[in-house]
C-alpha positions in Angstrom: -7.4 -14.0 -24.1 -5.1 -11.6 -22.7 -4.0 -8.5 -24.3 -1.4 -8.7 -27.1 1.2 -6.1 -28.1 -1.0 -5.0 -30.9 -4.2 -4.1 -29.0 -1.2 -2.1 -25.9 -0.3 -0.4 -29.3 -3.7 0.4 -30.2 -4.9 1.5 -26.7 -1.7 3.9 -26.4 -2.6 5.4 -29.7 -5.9 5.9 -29.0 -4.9 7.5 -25.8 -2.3 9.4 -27.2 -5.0 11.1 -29.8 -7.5 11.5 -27.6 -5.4 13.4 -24.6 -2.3 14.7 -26.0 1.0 14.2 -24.9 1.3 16.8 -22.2 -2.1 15.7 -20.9 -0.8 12.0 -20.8 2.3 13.0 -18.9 -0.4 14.7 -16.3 -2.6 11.4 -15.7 1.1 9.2 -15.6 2.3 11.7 -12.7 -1.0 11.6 -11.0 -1.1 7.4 -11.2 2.2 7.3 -9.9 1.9 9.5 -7.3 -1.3 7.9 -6.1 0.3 4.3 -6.3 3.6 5.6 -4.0 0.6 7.2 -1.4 -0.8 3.9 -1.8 2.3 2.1 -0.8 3.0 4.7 2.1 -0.3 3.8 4.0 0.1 0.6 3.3 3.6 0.5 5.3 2.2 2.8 8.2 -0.7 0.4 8.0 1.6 -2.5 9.0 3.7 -0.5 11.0 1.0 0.3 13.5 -0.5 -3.2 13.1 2.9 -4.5 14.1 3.0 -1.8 16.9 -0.1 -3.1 18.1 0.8 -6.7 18.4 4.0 -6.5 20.5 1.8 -3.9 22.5 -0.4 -7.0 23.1 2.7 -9.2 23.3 3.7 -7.1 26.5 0.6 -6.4 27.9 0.0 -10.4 28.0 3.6 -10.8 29.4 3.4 -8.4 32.6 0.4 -9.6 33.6 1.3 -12.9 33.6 4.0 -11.9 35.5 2.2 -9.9 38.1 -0.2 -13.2 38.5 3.5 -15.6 39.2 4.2 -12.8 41.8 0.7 -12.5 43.5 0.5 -15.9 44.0 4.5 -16.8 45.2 
């Protein structure tokens, strides 16, 4: 059910005839530059979400802290 090497053949072809080759390189730069901005925010994404936990993490720790030394 999947797609053979004919019908990636095929698809290129028709690709190549109906955009040309300088048009093709175009889209390829454009894909591949979305995918790596793609990738970037996906890292920051983490990044900040990882930021944000040992934020938490600390937060949660002092305080418990501050309680042990209110109550002693």
């Amino acid at each position: 059910m999947g797609l053979g090497t004919t019908e990636i053949l095929l698809i290129c072809l028709l690709a190549l005839i109906l955009f040309g080759g300088g048009k093709l390189a175009d889209i390829g730069k454009g894909l591949g530059e979305g995918i790596k901005n793609f990738k970037k925010g996906m890292r920051e994404a983490d990044h900040e979400d990882e930021a944000e936990a040992s934020a938490k993490k600390d937060a949660s720790t002092k305080s418990a802290k501050e309680e042990k030394e209110s109550r002693a």
